[in-house]
C-alpha positions as CSV (number, residue, x, y, z in Angstrom):
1,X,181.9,87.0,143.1
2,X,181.9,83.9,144.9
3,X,180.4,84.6,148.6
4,X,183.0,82.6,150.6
5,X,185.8,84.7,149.1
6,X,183.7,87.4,151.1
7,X,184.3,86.1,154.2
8,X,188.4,85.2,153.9
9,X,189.0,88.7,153.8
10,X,188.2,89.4,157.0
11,X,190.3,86.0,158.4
12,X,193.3,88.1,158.6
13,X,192.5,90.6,161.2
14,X,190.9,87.7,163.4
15,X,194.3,86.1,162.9
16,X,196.0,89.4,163.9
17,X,193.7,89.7,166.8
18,X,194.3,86.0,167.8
19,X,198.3,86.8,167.5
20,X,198.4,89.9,169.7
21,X,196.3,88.2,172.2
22,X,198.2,85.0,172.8
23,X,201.5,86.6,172.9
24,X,200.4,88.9,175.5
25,X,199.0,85.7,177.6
26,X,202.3,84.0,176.6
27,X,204.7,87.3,177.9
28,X,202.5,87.4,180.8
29,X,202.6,83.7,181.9
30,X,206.3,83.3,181.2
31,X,207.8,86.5,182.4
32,X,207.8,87.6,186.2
33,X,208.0,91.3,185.5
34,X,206.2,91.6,182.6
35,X,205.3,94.9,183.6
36,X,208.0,96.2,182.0
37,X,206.6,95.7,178.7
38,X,202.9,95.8,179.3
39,X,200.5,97.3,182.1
40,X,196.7,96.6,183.0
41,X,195.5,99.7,180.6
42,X,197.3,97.8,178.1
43,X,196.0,94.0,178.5
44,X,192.4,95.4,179.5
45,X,193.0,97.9,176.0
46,X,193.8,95.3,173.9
47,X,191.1,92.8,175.3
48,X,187.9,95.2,174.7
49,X,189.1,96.8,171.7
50,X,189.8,92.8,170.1
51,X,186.6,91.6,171.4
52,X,184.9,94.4,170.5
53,X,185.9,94.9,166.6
54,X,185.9,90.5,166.2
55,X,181.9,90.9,167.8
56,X,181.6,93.8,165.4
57,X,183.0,92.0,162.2
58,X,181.0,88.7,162.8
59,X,178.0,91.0,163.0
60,X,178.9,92.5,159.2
61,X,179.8,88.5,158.5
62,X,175.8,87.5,159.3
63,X,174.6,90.8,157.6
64,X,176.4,89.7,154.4
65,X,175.3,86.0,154.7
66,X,171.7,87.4,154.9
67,X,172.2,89.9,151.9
68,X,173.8,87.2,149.4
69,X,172.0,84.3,150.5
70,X,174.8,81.9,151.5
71,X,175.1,80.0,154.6
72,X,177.7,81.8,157.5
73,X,181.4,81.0,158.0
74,X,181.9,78.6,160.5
75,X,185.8,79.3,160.9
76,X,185.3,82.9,161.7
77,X,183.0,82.4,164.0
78,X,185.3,80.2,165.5
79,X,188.1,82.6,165.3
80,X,185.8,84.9,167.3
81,X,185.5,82.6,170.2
82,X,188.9,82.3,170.2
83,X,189.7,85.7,170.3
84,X,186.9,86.0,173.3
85,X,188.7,83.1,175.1
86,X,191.8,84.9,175.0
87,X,190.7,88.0,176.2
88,X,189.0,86.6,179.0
89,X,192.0,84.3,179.5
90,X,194.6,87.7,179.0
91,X,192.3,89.5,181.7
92,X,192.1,86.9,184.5
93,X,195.6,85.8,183.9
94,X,196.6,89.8,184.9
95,X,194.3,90.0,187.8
96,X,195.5,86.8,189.7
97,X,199.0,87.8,188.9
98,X,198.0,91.4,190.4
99,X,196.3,89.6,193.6
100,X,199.4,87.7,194.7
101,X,201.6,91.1,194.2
């Protein structure tokens, strides 16, 4: 098995991750009452649990770079940053929204 086809299966859920993430930024930036659709529980929700499984599978992506002996995946790390980004962006976007309310 070739080891970079190791680390494209995991590219989807960073993808999904990134997708939830910036339409939530997105709805919040361009709607006034987004609150219809989404609350804090659900921003702060989605922002742990994204960061938290991304951190998690990058983790798993250096154990299995270590195991087979290939250099790491450069694009999923960068999709984890990404995803961290957006969750810090998702979380600070709600709270000066929330401060001017």
């Amino acid at each position: 098995m070739d080891g970079m086809t190791v680390f494209t299966n995991f590219r989807p859920i960073y993808i999904l991750f990134i997708l939830i993430l910036a339409t939530s930024l997105i709805v919040m930036v361009s709607l006034k009452n987004y609150e219809k659709l989404m609350n804090g529980s659900t921003i702060v929700g989605f922002s742990l649990v994204s960061s938290a499984v991304s951190a998690y599978l990058t983790y798993q992506i250096g154990i299995l770079s270590d195991e087979l002996a290939i250099g790491g995946d450069p694009v999923s790390f960068l999709m984890f940053m990404a995803i961290v980004f957006l969750s810090a962006a998702n979380l600070l976007v709600y709270l000066i929204k929330n401060m001017r309310n």
